[in-house]
C-alpha positions in Angstrom: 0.0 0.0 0.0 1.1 4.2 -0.4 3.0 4.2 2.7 1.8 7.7 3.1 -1.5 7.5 2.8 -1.5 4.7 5.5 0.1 7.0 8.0 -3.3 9.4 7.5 -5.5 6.4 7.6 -3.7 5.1 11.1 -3.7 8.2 12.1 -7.3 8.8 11.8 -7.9 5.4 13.8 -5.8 6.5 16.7 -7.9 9.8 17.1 -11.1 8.8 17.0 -10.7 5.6 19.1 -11.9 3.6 16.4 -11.6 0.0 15.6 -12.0 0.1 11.9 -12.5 2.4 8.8 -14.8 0.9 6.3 -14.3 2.1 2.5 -16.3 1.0 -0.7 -17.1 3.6 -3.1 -14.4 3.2 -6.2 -12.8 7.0 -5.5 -12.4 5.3 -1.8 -10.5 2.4 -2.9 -8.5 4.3 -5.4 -7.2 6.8 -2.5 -6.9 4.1 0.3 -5.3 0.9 -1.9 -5.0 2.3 -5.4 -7.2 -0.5 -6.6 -10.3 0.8 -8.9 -12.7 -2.0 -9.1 -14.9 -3.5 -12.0 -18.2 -4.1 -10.2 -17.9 -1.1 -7.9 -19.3 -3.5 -4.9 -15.8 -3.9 -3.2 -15.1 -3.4 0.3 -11.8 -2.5 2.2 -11.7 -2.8 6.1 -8.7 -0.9 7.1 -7.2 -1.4 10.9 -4.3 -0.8 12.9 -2.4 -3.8 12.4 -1.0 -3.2 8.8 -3.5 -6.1 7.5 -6.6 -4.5 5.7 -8.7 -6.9 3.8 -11.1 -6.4 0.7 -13.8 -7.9 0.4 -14.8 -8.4 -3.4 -17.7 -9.9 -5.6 -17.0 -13.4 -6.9 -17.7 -11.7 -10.1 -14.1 -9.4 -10.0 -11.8 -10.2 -12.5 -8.5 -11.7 -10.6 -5.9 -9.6 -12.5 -6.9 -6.0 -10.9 -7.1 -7.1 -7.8 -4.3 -5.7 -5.1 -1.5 -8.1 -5.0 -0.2 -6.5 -1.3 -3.0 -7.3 0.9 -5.6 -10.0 1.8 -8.8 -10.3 -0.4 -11.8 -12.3 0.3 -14.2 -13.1 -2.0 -18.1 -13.0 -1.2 -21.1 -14.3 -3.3 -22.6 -11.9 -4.7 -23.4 -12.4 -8.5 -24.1 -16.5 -7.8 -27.2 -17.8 -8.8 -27.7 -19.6 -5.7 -27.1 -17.2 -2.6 -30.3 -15.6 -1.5 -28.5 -13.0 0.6 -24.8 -12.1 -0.3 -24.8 -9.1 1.5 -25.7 -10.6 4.8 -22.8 -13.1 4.5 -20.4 -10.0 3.4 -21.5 -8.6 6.7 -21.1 -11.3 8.6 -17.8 -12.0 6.9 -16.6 -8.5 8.2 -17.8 -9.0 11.8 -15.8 -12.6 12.0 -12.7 -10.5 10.7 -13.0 -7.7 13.6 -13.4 -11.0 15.9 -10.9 -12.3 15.3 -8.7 -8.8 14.8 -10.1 -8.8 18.6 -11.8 -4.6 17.6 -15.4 -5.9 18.3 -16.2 -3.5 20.9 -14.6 -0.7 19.0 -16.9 2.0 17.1 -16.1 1.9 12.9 -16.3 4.9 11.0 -17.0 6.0 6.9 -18.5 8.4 5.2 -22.3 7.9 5.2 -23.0 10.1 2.0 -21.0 12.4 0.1 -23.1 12.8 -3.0 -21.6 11.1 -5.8 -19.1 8.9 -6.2 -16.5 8.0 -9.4 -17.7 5.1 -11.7 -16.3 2.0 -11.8 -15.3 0.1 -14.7 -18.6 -1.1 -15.6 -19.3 2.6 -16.2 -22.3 1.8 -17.9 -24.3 0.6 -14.7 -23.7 0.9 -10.7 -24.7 -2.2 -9.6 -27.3 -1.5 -6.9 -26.3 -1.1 -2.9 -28.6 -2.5 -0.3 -30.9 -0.3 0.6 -30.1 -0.5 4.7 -26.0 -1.1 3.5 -25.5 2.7 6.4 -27.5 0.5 9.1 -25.6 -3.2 8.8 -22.5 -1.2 8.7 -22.7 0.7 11.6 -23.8 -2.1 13.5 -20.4 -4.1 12.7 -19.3 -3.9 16.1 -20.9 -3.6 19.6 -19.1 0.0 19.6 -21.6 1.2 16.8 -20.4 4.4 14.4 -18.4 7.2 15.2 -18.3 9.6 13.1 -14.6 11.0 11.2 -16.0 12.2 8.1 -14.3 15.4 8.0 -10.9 13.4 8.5 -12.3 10.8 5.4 -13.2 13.8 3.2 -9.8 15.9 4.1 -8.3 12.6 2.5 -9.2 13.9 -1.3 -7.5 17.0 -0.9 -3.8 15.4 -0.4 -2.4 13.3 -3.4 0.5 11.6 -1.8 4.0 11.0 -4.0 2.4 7.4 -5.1 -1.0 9.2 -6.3 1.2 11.7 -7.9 2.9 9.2 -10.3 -0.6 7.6 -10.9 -1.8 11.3 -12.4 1.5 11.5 -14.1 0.6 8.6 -15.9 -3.3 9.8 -16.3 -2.1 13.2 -17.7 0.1 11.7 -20.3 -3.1 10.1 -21.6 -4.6 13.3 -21.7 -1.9 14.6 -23.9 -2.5 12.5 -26.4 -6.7 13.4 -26.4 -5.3 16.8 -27.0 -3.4 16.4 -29.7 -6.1 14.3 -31.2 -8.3 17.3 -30.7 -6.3 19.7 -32.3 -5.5 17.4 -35.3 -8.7 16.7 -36.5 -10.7 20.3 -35.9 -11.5 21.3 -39.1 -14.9 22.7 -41.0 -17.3 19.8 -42.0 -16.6 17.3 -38.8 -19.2 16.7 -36.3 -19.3 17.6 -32.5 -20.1 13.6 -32.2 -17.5 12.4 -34.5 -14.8 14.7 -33.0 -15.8 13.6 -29.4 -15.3 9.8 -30.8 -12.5 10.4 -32.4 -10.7 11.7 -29.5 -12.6 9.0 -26.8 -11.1 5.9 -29.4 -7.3 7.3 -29.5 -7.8 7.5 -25.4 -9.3 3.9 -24.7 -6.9 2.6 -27.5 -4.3 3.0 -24.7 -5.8 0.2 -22.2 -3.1 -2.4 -22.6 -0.3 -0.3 -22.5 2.1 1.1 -20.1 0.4 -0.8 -17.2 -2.9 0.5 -17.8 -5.7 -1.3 -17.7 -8.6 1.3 -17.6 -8.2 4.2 -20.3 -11.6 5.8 -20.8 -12.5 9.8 -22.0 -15.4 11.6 -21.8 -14.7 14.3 -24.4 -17.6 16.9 -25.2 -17.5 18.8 -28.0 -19.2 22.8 -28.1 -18.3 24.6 -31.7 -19.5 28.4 -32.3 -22.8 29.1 -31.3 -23.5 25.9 -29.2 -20.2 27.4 -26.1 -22.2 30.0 -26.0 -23.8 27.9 -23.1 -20.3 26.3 -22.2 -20.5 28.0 -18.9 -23.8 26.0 -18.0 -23.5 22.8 -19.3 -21.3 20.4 -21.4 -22.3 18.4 -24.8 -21.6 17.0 -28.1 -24.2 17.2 -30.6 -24.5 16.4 -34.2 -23.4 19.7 -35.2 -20.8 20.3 -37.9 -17.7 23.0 -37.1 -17.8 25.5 -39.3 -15.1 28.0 -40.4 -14.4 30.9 -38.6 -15.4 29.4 -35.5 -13.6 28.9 -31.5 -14.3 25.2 -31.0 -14.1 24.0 -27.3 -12.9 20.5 -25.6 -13.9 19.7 -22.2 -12.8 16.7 -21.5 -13.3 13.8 -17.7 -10.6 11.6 -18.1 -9.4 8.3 -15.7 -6.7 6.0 -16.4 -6.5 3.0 -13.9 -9.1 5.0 -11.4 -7.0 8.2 -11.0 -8.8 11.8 -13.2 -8.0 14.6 -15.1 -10.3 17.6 -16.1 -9.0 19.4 -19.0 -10.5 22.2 -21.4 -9.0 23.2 -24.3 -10.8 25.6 -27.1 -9.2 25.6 -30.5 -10.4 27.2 -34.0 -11.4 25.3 -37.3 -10.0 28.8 -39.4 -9.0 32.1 -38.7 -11.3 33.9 -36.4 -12.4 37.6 -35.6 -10.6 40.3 -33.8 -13.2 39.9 -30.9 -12.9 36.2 -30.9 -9.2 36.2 -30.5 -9.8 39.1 -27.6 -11.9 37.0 -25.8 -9.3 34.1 -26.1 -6.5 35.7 -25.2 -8.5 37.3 -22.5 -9.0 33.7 -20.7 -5.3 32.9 -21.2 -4.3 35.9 -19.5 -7.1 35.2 -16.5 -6.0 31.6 -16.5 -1.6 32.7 -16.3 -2.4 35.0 -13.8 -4.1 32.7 -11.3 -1.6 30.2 -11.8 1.3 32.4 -11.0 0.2 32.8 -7.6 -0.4 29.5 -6.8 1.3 28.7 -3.9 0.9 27.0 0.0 -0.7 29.2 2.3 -2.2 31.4 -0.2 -6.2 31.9 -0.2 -8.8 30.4 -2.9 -10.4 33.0 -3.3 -8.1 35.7 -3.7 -7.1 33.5 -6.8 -10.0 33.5 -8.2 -10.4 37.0 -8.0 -7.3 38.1 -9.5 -8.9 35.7 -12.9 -12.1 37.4 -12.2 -10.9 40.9 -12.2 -8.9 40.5 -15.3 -11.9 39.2 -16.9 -14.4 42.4 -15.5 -11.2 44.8 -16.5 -11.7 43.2 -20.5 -15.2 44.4 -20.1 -16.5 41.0 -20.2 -17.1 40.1 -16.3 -20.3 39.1 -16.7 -19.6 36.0 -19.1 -17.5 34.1 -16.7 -20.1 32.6 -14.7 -18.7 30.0 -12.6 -16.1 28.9 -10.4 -12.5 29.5 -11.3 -11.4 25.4 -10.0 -11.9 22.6 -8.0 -9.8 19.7 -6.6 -9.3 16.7 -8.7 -7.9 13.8 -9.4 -9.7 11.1 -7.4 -12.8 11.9 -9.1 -13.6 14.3 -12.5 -14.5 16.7 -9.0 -13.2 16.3 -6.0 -14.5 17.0 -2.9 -12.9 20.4 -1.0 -13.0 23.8 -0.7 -13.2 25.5 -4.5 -11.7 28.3 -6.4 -14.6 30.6 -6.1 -15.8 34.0 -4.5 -15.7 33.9 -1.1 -14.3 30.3 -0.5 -12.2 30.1 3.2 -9.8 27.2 1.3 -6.1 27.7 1.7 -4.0 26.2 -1.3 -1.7 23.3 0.9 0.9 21.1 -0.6 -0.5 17.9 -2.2 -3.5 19.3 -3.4 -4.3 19.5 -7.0 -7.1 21.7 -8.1 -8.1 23.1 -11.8 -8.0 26.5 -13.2 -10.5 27.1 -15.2 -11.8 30.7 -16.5 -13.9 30.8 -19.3 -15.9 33.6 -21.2 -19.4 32.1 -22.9 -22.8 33.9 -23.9 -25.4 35.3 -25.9 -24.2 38.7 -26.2 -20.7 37.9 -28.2 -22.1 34.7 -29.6 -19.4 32.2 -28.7 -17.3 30.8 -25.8 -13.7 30.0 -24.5 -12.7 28.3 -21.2 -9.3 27.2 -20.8 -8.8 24.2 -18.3 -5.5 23.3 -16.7 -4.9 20.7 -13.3 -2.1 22.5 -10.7 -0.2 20.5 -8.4 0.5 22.5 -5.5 4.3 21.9 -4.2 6.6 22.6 -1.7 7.3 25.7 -2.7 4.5 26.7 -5.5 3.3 24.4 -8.4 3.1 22.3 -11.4 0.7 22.4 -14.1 0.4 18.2 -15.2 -1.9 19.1 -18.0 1.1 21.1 -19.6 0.2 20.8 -23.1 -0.8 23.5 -25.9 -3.7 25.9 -25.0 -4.1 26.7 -28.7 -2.1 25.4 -31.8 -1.4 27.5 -35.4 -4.5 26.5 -38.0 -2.8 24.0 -40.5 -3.7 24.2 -44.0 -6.2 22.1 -45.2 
């Protein structure tokens, strides 16, 4: 296991008295044992004694499984066991027996929201509906609740995490490129997205990846114009003269990027190129003073105000960034007006100002994941923001 992040999760024991922590959502598992399941209906049970076990479906393939800690496998997914759930719980409770924690309180997070995917994407296999209930009645010590310490746990990617983004932004690159490469007039929205979503998944296989999956969305002219509200590819063709925008969820192996790009298809207006260049400026200047110790929202305002001094403050209508990498968005404290986050080492947040709307017809956002160091930061997504139109 990341050697750092046990020392948070021990440590988290230790002060809330607690027997056990109990993990199972696939951003969980990701963060705790770097293991992002297929079936999303794994769970770890972390203790003190540097011998966690995961519980997993029969159903889980055998080659993604962790190969540094103890898995057991419970029936769910067999056609003849009525009640898999009830022997997963009672699997746990012989466990903390036997660990001799059985009068100690557990602890997880009850409900954050939403959750990453698993691999099967597609479909979250369904919970039990009283799953909060059988959990918290694992021991005779009941729940105690450490959520804040389990939530503060997204916030920090450790040195081992860090290499897993590495490896997740490289990826990225290459959806970038693809994006740039193929925006030209008479292409789709759809067929760009796909385009761009094959050369990322065409990756599984390689470099020790075995989960390589975009979600690219594709808004050209007119259709950014409500970039700042929601995301989408349509069946729209690019036309030229247009600012063509990429916003893109990445994961590779369970670990996320969030990256925006907005490109041309030909050569575009004098406005177009101000409100582009505009963005870049916002986007470079909230960068540069990214830092430890230094306030999220005095970031975002220094983007904010370059964008209001343009004349154009009232197009950039959301947050300036967000934490990610565990999930498309993490959980924390945001880039945004009047947030009370402090940037810390270890976290990794986007930056992300964009200009969209009705009144200049178009929109821009430019998209960019910071790792916050010792002593300032590193952009991971360090690729083009906007490459020369090629002849066509």
């Amino acid at each position: 296991m990341n050697l750092q992040r046990e020392q948070m999760l021990k440590n988290i024991i230790r002060q809330h008295d607690l027997g056990a922590l109990v993990f199972w959502r696939p951003d969980e598992l990701v963060i705790t044992c770097g293991y992002f399941p297929l079936w999303g209906l794994s769970f770890l049970v972390y203790t003190e004694d540097d011998a966690p076990v995961l519980f997993v479906p029969e159903l889980e393939p055998e080659d993604i499984l962790p190969k540094d800690m103890k898995v057991e496998k419970y029936p769910w997914g067999l056609m003849d066991c009525a009640d898999p759930w009830e022997i997963l719980i009672n699997m746990i409770k012989a466990m903390l027996v036997k660990k001799n924690v059985q009068r100690l309180p557990v602890s997880f997070i009850k409900n954050i929201g939403g959750t990453a995917p698993c691999m099967m994407s597609g479909e979250q296999p369904p919970l039990p509906a009283d799953l909060i209930d059988r959990l918290s009645a694992l021991t005779a010590g009941g729940f105690n609740d450490a959520t804040q310490a389990l939530l503060d746990l997204y916030a920090y990617k450790t040195e081992a995490d860090v290499q897993c983004l590495r490896r997740t932004h490289k990826i990225a690159a290459i959806a970038v490129e693809t994006f740039y490469e193929n925006l030209r007039p008479g292409i789709s929205e759809a067929a760009l997205a796909g385009l761009i979503e094959y050369a990322v998944q065409s990756m599984t296989g390689s470099e020790g990846i075995h989960f390589s999956k975009a979600w690219p969305m594709i808004l050209s002219g007119r259709n950014a114009i409500a970039g700042g509200k929601y995301n989408r590819s349509t069946g729209k063709k690019l036309q030229q003269g247009e600012m063509v925008m990429l916003e893109m969820a990445i994961c590779v192996n369970g670990y996320w990027a969030d990256i925006t790009r907005t490109g041309q298809t030909s050569e575009i207006s004098e406005q177009q190129n101000k409100i582009f260049n505009t963005v870049l400026e916002a986007q470079q200047k909230a960068i540069a003073m990214m830092k430890p110790g230094v306030l999220m929202a005095d970031i975002d305002a220094a983007a904010r105000q370059h964008i209001e001094d343009a004349g154009l403050g009232a197009c950039f209508n959301h947050a300036l960034g967000h934490h990610v990498g565990f999930r498309y968005h993490d959980i924390g404290p945001s880039l945004s007006p009047g947030s009370a986050g402090v940037l810390r080492e270890g976290m990794l947040l986007t930056v992300e100002p964009g200009i969209y709307g009705e009144a200049i017809g178009c929109g821009a956002r430019i998209e960019d994941n910071i790792l916050i160091t010792k002593d300032g930061f590193e952009i991971l997504s360090n690729y083009p923001r906007m490459l020369a139109i090629k002849e066509v």
